[in-house]
Every structure is written in C-alpha cells, then in structure tokens.
N, C-alpha and C positions, 0 to 999 in steps of 0.2 A: 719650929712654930709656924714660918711662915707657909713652910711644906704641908703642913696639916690644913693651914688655911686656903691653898690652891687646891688640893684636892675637894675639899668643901666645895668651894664655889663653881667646880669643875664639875661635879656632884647635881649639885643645884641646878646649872644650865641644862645639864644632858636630861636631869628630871622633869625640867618646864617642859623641852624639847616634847618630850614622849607626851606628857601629860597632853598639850596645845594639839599634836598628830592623832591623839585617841578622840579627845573633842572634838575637832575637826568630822572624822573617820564619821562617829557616832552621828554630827549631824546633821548629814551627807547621808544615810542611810536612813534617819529619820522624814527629812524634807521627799525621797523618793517613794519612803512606806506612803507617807499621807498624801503623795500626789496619784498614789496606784490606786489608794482609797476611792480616792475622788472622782477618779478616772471608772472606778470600777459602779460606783454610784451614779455617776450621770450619763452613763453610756445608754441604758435604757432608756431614759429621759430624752433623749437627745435621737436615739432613734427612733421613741414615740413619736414625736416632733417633725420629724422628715417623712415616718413611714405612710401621714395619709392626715394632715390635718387638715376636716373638716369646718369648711365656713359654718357658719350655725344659722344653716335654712331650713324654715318648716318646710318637714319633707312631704306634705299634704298640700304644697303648693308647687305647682311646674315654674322652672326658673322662667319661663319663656313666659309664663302669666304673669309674673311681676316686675318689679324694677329690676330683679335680681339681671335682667336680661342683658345689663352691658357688660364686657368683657371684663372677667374678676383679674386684679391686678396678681400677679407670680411673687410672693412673697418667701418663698423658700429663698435657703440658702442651698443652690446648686451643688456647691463645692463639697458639702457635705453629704449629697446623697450617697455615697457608697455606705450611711451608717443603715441606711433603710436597708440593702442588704444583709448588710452584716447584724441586723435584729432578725432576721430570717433563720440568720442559725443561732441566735443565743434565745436556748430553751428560756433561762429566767427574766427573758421580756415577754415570752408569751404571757404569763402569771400577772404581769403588768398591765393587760391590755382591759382589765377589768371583766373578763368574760368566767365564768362560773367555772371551775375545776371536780371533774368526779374522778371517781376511783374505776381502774376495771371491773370490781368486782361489782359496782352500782350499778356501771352499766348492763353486765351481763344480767343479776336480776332483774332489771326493768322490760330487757328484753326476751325473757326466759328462756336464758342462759341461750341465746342467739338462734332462737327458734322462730323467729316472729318476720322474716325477712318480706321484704315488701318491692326490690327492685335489684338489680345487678348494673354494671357501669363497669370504665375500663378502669376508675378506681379502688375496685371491688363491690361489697355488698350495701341496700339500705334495708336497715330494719325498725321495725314501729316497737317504740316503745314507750311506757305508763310508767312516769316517773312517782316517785312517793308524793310530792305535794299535787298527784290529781292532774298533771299536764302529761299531754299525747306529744311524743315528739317523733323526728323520724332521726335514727342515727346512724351519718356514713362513716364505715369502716375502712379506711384505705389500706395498699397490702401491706402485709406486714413485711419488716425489715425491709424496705423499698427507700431507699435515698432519694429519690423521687418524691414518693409519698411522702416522706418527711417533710420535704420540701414544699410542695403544695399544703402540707395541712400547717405549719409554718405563715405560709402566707395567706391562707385564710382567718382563720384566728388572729394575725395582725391588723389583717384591714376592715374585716369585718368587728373586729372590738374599736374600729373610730369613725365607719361609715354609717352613718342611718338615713334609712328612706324608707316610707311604706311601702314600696315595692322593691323590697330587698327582701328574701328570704332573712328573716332572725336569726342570729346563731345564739344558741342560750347556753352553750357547755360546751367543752372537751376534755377528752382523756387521753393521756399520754403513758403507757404502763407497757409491759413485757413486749417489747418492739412492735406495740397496737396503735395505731392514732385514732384517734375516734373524735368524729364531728356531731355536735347535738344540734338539732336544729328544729324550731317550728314545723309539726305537723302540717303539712298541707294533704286535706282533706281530697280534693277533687282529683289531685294526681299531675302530671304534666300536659302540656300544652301538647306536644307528640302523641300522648295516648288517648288524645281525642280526638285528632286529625286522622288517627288511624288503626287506634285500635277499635273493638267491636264492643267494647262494656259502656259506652257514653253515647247516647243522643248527637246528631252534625252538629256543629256549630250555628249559631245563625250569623246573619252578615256584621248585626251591629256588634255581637259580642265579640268579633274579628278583630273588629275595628278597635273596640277598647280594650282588648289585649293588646292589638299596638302600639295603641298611645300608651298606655302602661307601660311597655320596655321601652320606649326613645325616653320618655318620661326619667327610668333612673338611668339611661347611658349619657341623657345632658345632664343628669346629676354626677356622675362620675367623671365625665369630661371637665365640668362646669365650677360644678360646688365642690370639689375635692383641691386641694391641694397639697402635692403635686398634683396634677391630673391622672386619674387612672383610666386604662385601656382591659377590656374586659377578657379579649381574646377568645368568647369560646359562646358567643351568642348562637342558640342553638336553639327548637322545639324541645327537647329534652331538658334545658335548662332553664325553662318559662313552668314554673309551678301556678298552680291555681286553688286558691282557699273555696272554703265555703260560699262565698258570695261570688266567685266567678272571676275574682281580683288576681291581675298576675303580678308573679313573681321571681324574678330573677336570681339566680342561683349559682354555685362552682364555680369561687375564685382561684382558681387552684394554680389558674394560668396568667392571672394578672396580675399586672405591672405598672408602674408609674410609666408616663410618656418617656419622659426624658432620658431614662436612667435604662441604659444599657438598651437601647430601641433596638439592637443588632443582633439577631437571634442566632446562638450556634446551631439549633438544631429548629425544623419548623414542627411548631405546635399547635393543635387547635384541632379541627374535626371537617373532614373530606367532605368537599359541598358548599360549605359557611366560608370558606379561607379566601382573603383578599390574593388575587393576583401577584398584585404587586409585592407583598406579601412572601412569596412562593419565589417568588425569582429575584428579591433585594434582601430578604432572610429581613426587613425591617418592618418593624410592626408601630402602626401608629395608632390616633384617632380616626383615623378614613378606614383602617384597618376593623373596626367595628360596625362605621356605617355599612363599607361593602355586605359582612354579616348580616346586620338588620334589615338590607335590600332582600337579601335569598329570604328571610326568613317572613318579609311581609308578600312575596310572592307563595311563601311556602303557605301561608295563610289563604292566599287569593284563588290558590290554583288546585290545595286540599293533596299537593301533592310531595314526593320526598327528595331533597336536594341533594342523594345520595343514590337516586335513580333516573337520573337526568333531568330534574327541573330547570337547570337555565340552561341547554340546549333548546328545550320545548318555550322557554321563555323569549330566546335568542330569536326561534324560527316566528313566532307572533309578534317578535316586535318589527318585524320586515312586513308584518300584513300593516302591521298599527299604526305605524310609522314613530312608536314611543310615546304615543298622545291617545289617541282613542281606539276603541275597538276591541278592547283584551278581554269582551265578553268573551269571548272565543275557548280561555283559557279558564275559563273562571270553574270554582269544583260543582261538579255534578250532583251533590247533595245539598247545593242550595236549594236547588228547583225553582229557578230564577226570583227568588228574592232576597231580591237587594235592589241597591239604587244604581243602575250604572254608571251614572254622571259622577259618584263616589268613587266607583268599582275604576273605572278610566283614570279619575283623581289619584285614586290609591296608588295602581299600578305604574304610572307617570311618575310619582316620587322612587315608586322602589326600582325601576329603570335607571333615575340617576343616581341609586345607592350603588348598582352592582357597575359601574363604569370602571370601565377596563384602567383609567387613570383618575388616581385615586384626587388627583387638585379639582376634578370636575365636579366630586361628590359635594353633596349638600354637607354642612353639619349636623349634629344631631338637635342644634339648635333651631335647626331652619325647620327639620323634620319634625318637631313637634308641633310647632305653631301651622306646617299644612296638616298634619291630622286633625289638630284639635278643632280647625276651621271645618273639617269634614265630620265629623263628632255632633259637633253642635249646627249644623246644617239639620234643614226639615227633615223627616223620614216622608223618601219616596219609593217604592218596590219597583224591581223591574218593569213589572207588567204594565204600572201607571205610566212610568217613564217612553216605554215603545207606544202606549197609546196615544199619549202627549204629542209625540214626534209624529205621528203620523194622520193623526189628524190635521195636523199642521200642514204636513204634505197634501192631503186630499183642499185643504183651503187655497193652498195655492194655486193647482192644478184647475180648478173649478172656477178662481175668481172672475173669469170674463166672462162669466153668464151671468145667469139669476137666479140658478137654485137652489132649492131650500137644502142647506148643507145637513138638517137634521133628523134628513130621511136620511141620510148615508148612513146610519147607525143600525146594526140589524142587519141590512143589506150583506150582496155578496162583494159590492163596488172595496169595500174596507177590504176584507181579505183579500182582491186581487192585488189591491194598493201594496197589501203586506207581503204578495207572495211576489214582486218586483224585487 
C-alpha cells in the first residue's frame, strides 16, 4: 500500500515537472512571436520617422523671409539613424510613404506601350505619359535589374513621399514590377533648365528670368538643408536637373543621390556629375552641405556665362576672376545672347556670391541661407539694363573731368566728346 502510494506521488511530481517546463517553453515563444510582431509593425514607422521628417513650412514662403530664419533645433534621434537606411531596402515602407502605386501594365498603357519617350539619362529613359484621370506626367524608367537603381529609386519615393516645396518636382506614383522601377512625376512642360541654355528649340533666356531660376533652387536647397529633418544634402544640383513648368517656375529634380547630412557623410564610391562636384568632395570622399553650395556656385555661373561646366566653365571662370579681382567686372564673361541686357551692378552681384560658392575650401562657402537673402535683395532691386547702367557711369565720368569750368555739360549729349570718353 504504501508502495502504490510513492509511486503516485512520484507520478504526480514528475507530471507537474513536465506540465510547469511545457508552460514555461510555450510562453517564452509566445512573448518572442509578439515581440517580432511588433518589431515588424513599427519598423516602418520608425523609419518614417528618421527617414526625412519635415517641419510643416509653407513651402510658398522662403525660410529666409520669415521667422523660420533662426537655426531649427536637431530633434532626431541620431542613434537610430541606421533605420533610414535600412527603409531604403524594405520594399513594404515604400507602400507606407503615402505615394500612389500603379501597375506595369498602367503604366505601359499611358505611355503606349513605351513609345512616347521624351529624354534619356544615365538612369535610363523619360517618357510622357496621359494617365486615365486626364494628368500629363513624365515617367523615369531606371535600368532594369540594377541594384543601384533599386536603390535610387528606393530613395526617391522615401523622401520625396515627406518632402514638399513648390519647387520640388511632385512625384505622384511608382511602379515596382518585373525588375522595372518606374518613377511618375509631374509633367514639366518647358523641359530643363540645360535645354534652354543650349539647346536650339527655346528663345535665350533673359537676365531676369536667370535670376529667378536662381532664387528658385537656393530657395528649395535652404529648404532641404533647413526645413528637413534630418537635413538633407542633394548631391546632384545640375542644369539637367532644374525643370521648368509652364509659367517659367523651376524645379528641382533626381533624388537618386541624396542623403541625410549626418548619416554615413563618408562616401565609398564618388558620386554626382563632372563639373558640379565639390573638391573637397573628390578628395575627402565626404559630402556635406557646402558640398551643394559649391554645386549651386557652378551652376549660377553656368546661368551667368550661358556656358557648360562640362567644358571648362570654371577654368574660364578662374582666368576672369584674376581680371575681377572676385568683385567686379565679370561682364567680360557674361553669355552672348543676352545682348547686353541686363543690369551689371546685378550681373557683378550675382557672380561675387557664386565666386564664394565655388571656393576651393568648403568653411568659406556661404550657406544656402545666406545665398538666398543676397538673391532675393537682387530680385527685388529696380530693373536697370546694361546700356542705362554704362551710360549712368559715364556720364558721371564726363562730370567729373569738366567740373573746373563752366560748361554746359548738356551739349555733351549727341556729341563725339561721349564716345571718346567711352572709347578710354
């Protein structure tokens, strides 16, 4: 009897034993399923979060015009930026970023069946396409099965689903189908800023609208520097990448290559486009925000001078600033198809700021903060044409020269005494 009863309770132990290791076991693999859950639920979130969150400024207003103008405080959490990355490769945060999803097949119909091409790039093709609800868009193709391209178009669609400015190209869709990326974007009508500097289908520019194409681009590179956080760095300020709408309005374009400041500044490989690339740049492999400026300098000479920084603009820039001395005089350089109108007291202005864009050391550079507030002072200055301007001056000169007499300064007019004045 007693033997019956040890084995029982013997019985009994070893079955709690097992029973208390199985519950245990169970929920120990439960507490891990629902922390993977969770893990796997706010991983998007959280690299929404780091990958580009925008202060909420009307992007209709330059920071530099309003209060926005004193330094916005760094509210990221640093530590976590490797998640911005790592949303770069997780396809199901794209879908998250709020941006419109088509099919391959939509898109090949809109643009029949890829017939409709409108531009080539060393990302591949742009083609015009007429989507069903009535909008004209243009859609870049990047190459197929390109790890690269994945990658760029990855980081378009992240940042451009949380950056807005009305000088931002719109991205209004993409497709991601049989190892195709495909970027939908607002039609811009007018073409790029590049195919008017030099190609032969558009009218020269005039000087004014020079100018407010370039307040236009500092305009969203202090927004991207400024209003973004983290800050982002554009890397690829270009002619080619300055679109132009209907109204002559530009627009900034191919994120393919930007990057928050902070996050990984150290580039294995140098990227960007021969001509535009910072120095420093080039030989520290480290890309910052002066790494933009420098860019924006080539690119407001590249406006100034009607010429291509891919066929020695800042040699030819270099040898005028030794006449200029970096302050005045860059009529010299200025493009031939203005036909001297413009104002040079501007023209010397302009070229004086994009002088200290392109400096060889990048702590010299202005910001792009500084750079908008002297455009916008040159913007909103009087309009005066060269021609007014040299006669201004020189008149001046003949008043001088004549003051110790008495004569009547307003027979000089007409005369040939003016033209000698001028041909000194």
């Amino acid at each position: 009897m007693d033997r019956d009863l040890l084995i029982l309770i013997i019985g009994i132990c070893i079955g709690f034993v097992i029973g208390a290791g199985l519950g245990f076991l169970i929920l120990v693999l439960f507490m891990c399923g629902r922390k993977f859950v969770e893990g796997e639920k706010s991983s998007p979130r959280r690299t929404q979060a780091v990958i580009g969150h925008v202060k909420r400024v009307d992007s209709s207003i330059s920071l530099s015009d309003s209060n926005a103008a004193l330094e916005s405080p760094r509210t990221s959490e640093w530590s976590n930026a490797n998640f911005w990355l790592e949303g770069l490769r997780r396809k199901n945060s794209v879908s998250a970023c709020g941006i419109p999803k088509y099919s391959y097949k939509d898109v090949e119909k809109a643009t029949s069946n890829f017939t409709t091409i409108i531009g080539h790039g060393a990302f591949g093709s742009v083609y015009k396409a007429q989507m069903p609800t009535g909008e004209t868009v243009a859609v870049k193709v990047l190459g197929a099965n390109s790890r690269q391209g994945e990658q760029e178009f990855l980081t378009e669609v992240l940042l451009l689903g949380r950056l807005h400015h009305k000088n931002l190209v719109a991205l209004v869709g993409y497709a991601a189908e049989r190892g195709r990326h495909m970027l939908l974007y607002i039609y811009m009508s007018n073409g790029s800023l590049a195919s008017h500097l030099y190609g032969k289908d558009y009218e020269p520019l005039s000087w004014d609208l020079r100018l407010s194409i370039a307040l236009d681009v500092a305009r969203v590179l202090e927004y991207l520097h400024y209003g973004a956080d983290p800050p982002i760095v554009h890397r690829d300020i270009k002619s080619s990448n300055i679109l132009l709408d209907e109204f002559m309005k530009a627009k900034v374009t191919d994120f393919g290559l930007s990057r928050p400041e902070m996050i990984k500044p150290r580039a294995s490989n140098i990227r960007g486009t021969f001509g535009y690339l910072d120095p420093e740049y080039i030989s520290t492999s480290t890309f910052t925000k002066k790494s933009d400026v420098y860019s924006f300098g080539v690119l407001l000479f590249e406006l100034i001078t009607g010429r291509n920084p891919q066929q020695g603009l800042m040699e030819y820039v270099k040898l005028a600033a030794m006449e200029s001395e970096g302050k005045i005089g860059w009529e010299e350089i200025v493009d031939p198809q203005l036909n001297g109108n413009y104002d040079v007291n501007k023209l010397n202005d302009m070229a004086s700021l994009a002088f200290k864009c392109v400096s060889g050391v990048s702590k010299t550079r202005p910001s792009m903060r500084t750079a908008v507030q002297a455009l916008s002072k040159l913007y909103k200055k009087p309009k005066r044409n060269h021609s007014q301007t040299s006669s201004t001056a020189l008149s001046e000169v003949s008043v001088e020269v004549e003051q110790p007499g008495t004569r009547d300064f307003s027979s000089i007019e007409g005369s040939g005494e003016l033209r000698r004045l001028h041909s000194r």
